[in-house]
mmCIF file of the N, C-alpha and C atoms, coordinates in Angstrom:
data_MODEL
# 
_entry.id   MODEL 
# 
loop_
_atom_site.group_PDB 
_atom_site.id 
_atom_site.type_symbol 
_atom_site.label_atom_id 
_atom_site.label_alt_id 
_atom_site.label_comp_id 
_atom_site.label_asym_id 
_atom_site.label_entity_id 
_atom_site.label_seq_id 
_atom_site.pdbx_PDB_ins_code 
_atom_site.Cartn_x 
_atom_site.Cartn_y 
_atom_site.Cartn_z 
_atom_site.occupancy 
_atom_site.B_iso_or_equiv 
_atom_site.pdbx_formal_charge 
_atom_site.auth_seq_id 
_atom_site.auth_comp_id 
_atom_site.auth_asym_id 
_atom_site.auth_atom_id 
_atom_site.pdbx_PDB_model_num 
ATOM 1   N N  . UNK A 1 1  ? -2.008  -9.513  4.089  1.00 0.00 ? 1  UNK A N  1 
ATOM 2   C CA . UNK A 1 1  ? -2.206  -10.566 3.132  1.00 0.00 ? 1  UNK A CA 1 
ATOM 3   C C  . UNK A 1 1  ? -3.116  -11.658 3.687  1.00 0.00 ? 1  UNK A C  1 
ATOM 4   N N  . UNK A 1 2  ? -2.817  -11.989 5.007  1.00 0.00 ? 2  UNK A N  1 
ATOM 5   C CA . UNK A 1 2  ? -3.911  -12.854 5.389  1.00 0.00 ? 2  UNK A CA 1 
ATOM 6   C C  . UNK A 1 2  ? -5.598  -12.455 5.484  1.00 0.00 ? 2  UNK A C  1 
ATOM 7   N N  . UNK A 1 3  ? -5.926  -11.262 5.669  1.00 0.00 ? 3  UNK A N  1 
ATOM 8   C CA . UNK A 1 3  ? -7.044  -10.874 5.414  1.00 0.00 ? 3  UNK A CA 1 
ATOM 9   C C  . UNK A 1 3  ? -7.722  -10.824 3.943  1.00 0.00 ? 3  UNK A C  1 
ATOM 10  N N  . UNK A 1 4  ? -6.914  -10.776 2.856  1.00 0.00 ? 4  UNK A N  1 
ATOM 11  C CA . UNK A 1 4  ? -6.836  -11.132 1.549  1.00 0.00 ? 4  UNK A CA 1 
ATOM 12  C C  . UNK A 1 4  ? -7.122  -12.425 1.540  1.00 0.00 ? 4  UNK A C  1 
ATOM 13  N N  . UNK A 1 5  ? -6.139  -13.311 1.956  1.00 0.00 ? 5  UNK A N  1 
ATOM 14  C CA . UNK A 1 5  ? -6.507  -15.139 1.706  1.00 0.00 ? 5  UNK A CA 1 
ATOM 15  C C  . UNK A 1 5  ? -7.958  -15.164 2.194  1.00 0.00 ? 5  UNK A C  1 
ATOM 16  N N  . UNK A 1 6  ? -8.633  -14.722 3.362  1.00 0.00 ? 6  UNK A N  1 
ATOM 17  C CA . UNK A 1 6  ? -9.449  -14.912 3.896  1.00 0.00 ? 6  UNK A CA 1 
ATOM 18  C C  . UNK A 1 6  ? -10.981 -14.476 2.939  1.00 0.00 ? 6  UNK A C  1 
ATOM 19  N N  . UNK A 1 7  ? -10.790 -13.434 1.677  1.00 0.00 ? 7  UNK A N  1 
ATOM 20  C CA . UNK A 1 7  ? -11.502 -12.871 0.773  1.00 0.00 ? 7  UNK A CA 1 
ATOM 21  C C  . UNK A 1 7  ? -12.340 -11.860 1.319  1.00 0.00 ? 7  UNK A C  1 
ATOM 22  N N  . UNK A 1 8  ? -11.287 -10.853 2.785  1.00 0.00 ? 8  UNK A N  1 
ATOM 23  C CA . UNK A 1 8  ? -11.551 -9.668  2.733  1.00 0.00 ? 8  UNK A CA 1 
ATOM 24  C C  . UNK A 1 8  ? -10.563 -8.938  1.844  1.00 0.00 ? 8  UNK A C  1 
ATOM 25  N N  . UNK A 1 9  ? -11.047 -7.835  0.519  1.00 0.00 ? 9  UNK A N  1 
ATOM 26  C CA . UNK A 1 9  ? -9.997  -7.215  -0.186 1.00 0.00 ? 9  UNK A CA 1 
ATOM 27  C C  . UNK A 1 9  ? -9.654  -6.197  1.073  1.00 0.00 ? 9  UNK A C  1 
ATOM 28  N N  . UNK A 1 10 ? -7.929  -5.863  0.255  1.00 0.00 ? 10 UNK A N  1 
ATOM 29  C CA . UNK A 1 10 ? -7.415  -5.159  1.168  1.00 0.00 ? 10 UNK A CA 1 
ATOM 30  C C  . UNK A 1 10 ? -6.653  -4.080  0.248  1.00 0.00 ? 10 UNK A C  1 
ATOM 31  N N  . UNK A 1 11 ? -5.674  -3.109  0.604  1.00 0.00 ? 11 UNK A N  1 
ATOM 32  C CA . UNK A 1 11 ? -4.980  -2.933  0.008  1.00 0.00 ? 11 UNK A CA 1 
ATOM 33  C C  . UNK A 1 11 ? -3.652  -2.697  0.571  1.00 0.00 ? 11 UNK A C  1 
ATOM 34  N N  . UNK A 1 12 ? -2.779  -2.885  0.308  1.00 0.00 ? 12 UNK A N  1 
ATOM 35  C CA . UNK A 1 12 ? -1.422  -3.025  1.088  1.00 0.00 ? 12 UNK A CA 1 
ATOM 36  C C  . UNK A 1 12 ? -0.924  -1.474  1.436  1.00 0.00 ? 12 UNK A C  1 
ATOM 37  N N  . UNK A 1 13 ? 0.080   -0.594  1.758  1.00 0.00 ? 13 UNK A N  1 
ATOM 38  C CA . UNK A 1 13 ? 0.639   0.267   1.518  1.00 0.00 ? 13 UNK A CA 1 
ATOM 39  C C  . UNK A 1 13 ? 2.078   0.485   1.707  1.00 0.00 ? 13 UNK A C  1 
ATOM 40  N N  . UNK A 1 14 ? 2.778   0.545   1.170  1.00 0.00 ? 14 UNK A N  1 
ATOM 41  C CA . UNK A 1 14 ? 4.304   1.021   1.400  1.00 0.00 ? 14 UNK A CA 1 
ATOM 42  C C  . UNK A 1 14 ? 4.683   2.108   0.519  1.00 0.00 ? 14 UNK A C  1 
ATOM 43  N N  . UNK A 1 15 ? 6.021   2.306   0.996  1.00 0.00 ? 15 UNK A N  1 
ATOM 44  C CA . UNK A 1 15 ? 6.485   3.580   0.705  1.00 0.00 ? 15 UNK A CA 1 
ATOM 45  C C  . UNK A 1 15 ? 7.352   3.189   -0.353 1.00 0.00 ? 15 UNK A C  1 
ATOM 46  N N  . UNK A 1 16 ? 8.089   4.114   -0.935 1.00 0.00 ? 16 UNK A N  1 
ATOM 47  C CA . UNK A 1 16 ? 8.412   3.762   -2.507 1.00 0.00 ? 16 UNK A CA 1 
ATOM 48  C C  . UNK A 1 16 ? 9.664   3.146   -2.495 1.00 0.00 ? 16 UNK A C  1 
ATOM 49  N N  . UNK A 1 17 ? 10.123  3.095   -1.737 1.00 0.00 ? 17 UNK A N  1 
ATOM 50  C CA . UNK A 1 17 ? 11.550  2.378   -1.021 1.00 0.00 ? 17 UNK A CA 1 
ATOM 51  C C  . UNK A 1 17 ? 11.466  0.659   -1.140 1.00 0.00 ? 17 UNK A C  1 
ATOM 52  N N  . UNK A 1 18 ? 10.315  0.451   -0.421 1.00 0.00 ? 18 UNK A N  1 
ATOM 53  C CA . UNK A 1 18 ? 9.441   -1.029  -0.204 1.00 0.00 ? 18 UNK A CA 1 
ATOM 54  C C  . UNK A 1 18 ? 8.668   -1.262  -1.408 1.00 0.00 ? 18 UNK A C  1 
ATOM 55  N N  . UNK A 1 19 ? 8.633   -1.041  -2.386 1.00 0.00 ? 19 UNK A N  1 
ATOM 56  C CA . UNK A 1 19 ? 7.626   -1.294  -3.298 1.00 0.00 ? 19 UNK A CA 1 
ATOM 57  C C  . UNK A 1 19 ? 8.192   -2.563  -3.884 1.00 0.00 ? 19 UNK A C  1 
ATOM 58  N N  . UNK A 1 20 ? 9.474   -2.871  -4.295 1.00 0.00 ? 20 UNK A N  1 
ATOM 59  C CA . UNK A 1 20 ? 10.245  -4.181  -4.660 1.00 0.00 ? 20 UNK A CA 1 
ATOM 60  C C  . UNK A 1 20 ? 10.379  -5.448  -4.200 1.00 0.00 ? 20 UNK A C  1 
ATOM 61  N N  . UNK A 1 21 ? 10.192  -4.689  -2.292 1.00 0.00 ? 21 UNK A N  1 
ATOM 62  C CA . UNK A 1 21 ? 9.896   -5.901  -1.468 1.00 0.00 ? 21 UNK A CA 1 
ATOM 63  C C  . UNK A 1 21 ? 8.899   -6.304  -1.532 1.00 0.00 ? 21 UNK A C  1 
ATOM 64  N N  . UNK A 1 22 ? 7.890   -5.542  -1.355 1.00 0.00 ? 22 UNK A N  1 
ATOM 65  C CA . UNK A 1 22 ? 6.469   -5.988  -1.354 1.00 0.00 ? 22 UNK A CA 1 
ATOM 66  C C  . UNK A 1 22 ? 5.454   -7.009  -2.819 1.00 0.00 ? 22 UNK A C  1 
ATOM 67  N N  . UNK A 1 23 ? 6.394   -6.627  -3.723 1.00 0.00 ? 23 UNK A N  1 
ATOM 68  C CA . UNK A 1 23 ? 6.133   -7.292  -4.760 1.00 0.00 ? 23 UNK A CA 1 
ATOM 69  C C  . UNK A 1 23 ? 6.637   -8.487  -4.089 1.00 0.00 ? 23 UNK A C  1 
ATOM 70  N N  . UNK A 1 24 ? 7.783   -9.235  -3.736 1.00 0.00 ? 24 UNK A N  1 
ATOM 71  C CA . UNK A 1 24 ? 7.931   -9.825  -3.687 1.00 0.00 ? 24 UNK A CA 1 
ATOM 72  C C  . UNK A 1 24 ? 7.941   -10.807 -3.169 1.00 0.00 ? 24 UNK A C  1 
ATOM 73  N N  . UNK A 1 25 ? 7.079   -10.247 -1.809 1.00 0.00 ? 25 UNK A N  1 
ATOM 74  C CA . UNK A 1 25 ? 6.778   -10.792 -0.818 1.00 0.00 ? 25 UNK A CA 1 
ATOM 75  C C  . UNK A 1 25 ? 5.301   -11.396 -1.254 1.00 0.00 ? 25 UNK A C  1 
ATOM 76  N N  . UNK A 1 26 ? 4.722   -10.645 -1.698 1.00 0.00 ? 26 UNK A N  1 
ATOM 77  C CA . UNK A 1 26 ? 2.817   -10.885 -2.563 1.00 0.00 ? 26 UNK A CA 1 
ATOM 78  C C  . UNK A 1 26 ? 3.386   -11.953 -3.591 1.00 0.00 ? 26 UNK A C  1 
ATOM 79  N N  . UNK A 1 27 ? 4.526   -12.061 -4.391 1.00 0.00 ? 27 UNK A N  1 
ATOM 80  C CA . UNK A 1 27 ? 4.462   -13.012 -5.141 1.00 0.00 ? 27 UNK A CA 1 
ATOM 81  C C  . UNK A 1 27 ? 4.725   -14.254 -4.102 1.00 0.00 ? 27 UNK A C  1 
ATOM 82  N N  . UNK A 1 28 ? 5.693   -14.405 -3.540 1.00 0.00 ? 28 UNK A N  1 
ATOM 83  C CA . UNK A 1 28 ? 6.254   -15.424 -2.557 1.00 0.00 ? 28 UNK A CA 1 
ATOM 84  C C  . UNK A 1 28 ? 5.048   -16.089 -1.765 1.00 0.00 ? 28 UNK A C  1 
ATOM 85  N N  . UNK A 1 29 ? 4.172   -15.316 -1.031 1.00 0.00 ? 29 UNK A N  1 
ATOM 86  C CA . UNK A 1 29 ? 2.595   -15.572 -0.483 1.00 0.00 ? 29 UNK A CA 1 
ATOM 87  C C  . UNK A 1 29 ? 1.413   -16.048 -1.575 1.00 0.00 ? 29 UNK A C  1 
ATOM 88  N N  . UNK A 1 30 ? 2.022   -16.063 -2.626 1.00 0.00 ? 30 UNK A N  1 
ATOM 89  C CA . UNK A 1 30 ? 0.729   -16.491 -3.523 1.00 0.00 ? 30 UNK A CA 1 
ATOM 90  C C  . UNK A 1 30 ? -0.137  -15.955 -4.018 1.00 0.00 ? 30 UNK A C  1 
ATOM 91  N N  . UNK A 1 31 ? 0.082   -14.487 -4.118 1.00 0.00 ? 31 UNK A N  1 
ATOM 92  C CA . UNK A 1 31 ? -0.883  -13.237 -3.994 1.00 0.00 ? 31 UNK A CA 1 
ATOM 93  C C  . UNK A 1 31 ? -0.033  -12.206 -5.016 1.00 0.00 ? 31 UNK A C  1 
ATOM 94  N N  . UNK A 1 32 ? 0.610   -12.458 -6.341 1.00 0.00 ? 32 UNK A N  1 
ATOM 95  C CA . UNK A 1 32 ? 0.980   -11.458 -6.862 1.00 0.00 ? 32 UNK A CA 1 
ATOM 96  C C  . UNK A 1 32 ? 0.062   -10.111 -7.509 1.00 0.00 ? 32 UNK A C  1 
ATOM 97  N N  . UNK A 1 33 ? -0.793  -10.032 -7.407 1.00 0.00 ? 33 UNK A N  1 
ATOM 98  C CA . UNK A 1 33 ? -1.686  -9.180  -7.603 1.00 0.00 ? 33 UNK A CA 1 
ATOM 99  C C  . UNK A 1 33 ? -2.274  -8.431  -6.769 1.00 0.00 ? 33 UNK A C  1 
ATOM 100 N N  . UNK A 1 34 ? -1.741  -8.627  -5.230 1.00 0.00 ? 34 UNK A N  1 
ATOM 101 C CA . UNK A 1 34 ? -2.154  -7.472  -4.262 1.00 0.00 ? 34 UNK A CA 1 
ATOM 102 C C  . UNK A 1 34 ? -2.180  -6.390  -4.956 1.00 0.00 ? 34 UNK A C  1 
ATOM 103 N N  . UNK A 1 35 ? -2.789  -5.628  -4.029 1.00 0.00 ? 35 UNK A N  1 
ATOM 104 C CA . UNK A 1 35 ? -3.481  -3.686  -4.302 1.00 0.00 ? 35 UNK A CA 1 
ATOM 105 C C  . UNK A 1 35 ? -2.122  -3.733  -3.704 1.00 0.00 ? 35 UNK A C  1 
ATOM 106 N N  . UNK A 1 36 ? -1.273  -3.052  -4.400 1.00 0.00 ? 36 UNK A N  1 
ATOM 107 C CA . UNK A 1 36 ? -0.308  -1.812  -2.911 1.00 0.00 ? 36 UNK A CA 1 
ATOM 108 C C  . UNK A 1 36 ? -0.413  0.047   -3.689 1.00 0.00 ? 36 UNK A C  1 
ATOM 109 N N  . UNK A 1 37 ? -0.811  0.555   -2.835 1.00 0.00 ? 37 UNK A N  1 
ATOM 110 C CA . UNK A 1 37 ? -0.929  1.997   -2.835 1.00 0.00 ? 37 UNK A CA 1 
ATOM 111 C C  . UNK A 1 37 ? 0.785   2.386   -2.444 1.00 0.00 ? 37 UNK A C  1 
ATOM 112 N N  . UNK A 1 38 ? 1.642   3.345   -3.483 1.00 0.00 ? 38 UNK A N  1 
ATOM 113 C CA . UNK A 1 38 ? 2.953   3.527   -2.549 1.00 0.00 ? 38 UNK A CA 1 
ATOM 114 C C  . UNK A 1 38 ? 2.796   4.952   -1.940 1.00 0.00 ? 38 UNK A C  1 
ATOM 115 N N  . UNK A 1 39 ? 3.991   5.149   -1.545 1.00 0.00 ? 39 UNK A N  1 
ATOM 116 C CA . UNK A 1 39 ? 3.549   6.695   -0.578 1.00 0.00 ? 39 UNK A CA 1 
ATOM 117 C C  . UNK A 1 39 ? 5.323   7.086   -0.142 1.00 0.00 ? 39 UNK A C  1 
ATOM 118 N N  . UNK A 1 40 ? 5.465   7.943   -0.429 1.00 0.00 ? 40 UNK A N  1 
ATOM 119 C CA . UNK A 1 40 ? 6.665   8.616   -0.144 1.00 0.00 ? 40 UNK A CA 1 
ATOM 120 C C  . UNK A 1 40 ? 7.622   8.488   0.721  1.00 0.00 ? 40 UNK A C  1 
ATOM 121 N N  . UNK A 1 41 ? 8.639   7.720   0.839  1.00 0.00 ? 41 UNK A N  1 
ATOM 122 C CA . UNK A 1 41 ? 9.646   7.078   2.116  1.00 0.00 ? 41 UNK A CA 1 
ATOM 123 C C  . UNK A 1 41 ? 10.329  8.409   2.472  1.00 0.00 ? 41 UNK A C  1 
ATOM 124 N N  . UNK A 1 42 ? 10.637  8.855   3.369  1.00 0.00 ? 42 UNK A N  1 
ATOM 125 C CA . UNK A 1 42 ? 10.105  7.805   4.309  1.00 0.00 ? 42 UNK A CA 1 
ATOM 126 C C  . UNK A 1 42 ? 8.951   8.401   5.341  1.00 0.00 ? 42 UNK A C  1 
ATOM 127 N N  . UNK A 1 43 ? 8.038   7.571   5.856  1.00 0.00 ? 43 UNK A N  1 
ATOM 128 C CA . UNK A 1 43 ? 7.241   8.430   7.230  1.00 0.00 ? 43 UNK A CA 1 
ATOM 129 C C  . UNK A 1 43 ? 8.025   8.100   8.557  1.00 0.00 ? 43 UNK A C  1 
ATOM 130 N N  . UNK A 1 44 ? 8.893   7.607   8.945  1.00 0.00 ? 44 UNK A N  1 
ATOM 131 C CA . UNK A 1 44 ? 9.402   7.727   10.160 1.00 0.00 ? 44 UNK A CA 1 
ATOM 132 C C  . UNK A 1 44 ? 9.833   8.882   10.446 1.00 0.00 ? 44 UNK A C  1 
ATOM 133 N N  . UNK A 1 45 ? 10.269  9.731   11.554 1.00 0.00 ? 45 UNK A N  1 
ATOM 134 C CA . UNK A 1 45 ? 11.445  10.555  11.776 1.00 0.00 ? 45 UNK A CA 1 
ATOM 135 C C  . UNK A 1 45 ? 10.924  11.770  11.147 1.00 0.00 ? 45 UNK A C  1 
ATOM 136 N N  . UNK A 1 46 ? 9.656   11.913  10.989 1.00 0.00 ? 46 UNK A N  1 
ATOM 137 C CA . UNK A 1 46 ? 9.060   13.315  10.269 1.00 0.00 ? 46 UNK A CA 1 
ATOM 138 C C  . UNK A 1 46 ? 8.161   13.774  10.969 1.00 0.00 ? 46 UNK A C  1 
ATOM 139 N N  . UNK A 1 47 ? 8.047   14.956  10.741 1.00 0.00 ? 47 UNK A N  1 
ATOM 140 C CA . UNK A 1 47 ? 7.114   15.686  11.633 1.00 0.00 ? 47 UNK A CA 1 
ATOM 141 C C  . UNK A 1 47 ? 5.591   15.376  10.853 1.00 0.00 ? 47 UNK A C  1 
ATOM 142 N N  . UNK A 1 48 ? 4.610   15.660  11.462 1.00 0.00 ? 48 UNK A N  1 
ATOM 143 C CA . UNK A 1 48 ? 3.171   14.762  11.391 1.00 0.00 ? 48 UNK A CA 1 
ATOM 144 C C  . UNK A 1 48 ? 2.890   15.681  10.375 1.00 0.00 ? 48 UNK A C  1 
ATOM 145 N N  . UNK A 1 49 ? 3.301   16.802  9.803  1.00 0.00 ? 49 UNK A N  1 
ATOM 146 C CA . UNK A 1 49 ? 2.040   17.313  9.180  1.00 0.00 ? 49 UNK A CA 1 
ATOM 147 C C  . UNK A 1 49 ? 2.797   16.861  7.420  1.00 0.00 ? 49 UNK A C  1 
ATOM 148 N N  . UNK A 1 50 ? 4.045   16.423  7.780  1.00 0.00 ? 50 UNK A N  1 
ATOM 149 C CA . UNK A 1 50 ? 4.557   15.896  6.727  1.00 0.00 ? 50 UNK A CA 1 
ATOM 150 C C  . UNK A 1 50 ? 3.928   14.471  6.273  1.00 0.00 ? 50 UNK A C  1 
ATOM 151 N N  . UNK A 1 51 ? 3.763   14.115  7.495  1.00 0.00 ? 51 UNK A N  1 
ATOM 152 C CA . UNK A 1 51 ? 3.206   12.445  6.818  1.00 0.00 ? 51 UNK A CA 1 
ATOM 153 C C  . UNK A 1 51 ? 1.610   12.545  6.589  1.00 0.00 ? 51 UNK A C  1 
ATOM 154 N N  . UNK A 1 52 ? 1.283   13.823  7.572  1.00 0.00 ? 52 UNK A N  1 
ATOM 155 C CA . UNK A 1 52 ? -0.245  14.287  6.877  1.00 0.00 ? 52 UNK A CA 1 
ATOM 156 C C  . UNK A 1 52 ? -0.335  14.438  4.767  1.00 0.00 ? 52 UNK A C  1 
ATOM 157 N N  . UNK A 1 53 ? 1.001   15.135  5.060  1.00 0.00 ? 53 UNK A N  1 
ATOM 158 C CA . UNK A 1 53 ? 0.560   15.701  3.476  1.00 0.00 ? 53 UNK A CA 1 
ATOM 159 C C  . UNK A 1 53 ? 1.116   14.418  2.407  1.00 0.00 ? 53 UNK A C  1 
ATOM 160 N N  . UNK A 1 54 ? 1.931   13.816  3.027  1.00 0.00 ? 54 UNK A N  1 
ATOM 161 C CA . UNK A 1 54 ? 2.285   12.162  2.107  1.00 0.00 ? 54 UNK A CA 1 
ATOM 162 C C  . UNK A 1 54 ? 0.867   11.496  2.201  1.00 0.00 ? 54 UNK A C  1 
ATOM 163 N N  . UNK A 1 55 ? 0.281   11.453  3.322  1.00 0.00 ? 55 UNK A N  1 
ATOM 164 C CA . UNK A 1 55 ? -1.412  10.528  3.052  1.00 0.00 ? 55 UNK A CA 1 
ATOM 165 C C  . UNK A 1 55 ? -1.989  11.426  1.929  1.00 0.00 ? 55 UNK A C  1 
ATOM 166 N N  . UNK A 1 56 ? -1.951  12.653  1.723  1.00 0.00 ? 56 UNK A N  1 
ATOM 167 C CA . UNK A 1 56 ? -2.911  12.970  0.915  1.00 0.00 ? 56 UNK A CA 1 
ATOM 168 C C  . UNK A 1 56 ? -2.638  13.047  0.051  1.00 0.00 ? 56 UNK A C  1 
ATOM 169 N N  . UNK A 1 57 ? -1.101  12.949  -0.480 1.00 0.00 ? 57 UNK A N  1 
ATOM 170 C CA . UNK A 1 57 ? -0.544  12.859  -1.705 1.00 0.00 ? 57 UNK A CA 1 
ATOM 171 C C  . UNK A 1 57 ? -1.121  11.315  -2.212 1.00 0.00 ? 57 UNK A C  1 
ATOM 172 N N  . UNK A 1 58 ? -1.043  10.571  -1.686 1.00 0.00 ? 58 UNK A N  1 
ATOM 173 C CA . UNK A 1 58 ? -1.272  9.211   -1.457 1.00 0.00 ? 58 UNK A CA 1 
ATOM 174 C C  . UNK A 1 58 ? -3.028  8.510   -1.626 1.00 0.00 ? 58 UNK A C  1 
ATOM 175 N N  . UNK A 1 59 ? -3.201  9.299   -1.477 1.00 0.00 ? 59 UNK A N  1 
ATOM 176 C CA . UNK A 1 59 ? -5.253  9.349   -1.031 1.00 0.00 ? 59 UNK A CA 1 
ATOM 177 C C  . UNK A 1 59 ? -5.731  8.941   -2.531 1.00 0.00 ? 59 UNK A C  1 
ATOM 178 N N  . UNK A 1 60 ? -5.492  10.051  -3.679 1.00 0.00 ? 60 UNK A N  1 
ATOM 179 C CA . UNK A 1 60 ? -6.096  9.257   -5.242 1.00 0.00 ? 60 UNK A CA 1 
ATOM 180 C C  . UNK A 1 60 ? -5.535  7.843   -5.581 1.00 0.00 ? 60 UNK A C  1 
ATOM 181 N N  . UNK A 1 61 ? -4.722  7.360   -5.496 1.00 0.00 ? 61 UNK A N  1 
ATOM 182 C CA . UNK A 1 61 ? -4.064  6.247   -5.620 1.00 0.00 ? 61 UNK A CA 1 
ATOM 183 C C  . UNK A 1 61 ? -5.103  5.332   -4.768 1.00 0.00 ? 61 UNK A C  1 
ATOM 184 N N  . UNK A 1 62 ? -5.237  5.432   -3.409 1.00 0.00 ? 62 UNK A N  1 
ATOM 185 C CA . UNK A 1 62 ? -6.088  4.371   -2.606 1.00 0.00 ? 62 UNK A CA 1 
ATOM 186 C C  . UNK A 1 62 ? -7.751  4.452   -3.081 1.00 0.00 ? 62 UNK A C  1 
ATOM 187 N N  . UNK A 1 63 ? -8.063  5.957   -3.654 1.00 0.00 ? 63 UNK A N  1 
ATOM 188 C CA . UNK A 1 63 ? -9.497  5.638   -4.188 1.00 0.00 ? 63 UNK A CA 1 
ATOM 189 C C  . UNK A 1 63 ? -9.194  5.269   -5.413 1.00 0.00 ? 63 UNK A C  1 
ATOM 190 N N  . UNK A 1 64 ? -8.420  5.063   -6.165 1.00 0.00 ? 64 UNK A N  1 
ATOM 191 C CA . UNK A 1 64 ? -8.417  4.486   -7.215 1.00 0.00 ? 64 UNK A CA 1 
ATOM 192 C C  . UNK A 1 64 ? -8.206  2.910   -7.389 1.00 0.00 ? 64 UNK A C  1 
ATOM 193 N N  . UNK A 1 65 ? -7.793  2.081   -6.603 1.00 0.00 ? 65 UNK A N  1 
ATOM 194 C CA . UNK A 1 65 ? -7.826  0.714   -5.674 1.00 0.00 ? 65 UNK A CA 1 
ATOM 195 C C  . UNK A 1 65 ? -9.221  0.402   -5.068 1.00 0.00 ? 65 UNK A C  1 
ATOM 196 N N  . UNK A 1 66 ? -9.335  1.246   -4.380 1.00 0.00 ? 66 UNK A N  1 
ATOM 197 C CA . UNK A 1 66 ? -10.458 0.880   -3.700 1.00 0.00 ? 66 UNK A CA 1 
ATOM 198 C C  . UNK A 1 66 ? -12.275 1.114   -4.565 1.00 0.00 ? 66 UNK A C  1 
ATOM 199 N N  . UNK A 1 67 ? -11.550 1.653   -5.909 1.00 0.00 ? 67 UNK A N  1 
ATOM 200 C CA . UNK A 1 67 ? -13.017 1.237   -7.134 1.00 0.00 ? 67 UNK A CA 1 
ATOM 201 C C  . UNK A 1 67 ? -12.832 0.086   -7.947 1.00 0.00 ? 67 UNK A C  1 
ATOM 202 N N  . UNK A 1 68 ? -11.834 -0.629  -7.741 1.00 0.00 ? 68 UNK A N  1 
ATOM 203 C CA . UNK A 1 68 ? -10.843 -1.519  -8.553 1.00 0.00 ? 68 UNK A CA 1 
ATOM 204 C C  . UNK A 1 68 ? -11.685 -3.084  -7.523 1.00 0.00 ? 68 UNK A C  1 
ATOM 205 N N  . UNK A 1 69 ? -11.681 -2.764  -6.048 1.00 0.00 ? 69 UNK A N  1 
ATOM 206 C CA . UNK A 1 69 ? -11.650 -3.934  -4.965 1.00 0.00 ? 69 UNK A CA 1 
ATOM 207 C C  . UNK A 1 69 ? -13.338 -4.089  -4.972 1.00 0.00 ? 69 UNK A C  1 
ATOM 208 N N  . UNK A 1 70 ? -13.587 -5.654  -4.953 1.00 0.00 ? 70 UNK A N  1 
ATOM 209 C CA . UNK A 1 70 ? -14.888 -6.422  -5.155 1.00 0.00 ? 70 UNK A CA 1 
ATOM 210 C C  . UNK A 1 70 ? -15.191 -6.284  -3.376 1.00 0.00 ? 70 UNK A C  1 
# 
């Protein structure tokens, strides 16, 4: 978010677990309109090719943000 205040766009990411917090945290910061891309909770405690295939599940969502970001 601070790279945001600063008027580099960004886009946030959490997992779908965090998506409630993160709203609420972007509203609380002054920023209710952050980008957040979500992505499948959880990536801890998983083997890599699992959190490989959550990024790519995840991937249209961030190019779809990232045609959205000035």
């Amino acid at each position: 978010m601070e790279l945001e205040k600063l008027g580099t766009p960004t886009i946030t990411l959490a997992t779908d677990s965090f998506v409630r917090l993160a709203a609420l945290q972007s509203k609380a910061m002054g920023m209710p309109e952050l980008a957040v891309a979500v992505i499948e909770h959880p990536l801890g405690g998983i083997e890599p090719e699992d959190v490989r295939a959550k990024a790519r599940a995840v991937l249209p969502a961030l190019l779809e943000l990232l045609g959205t970001r000035s």
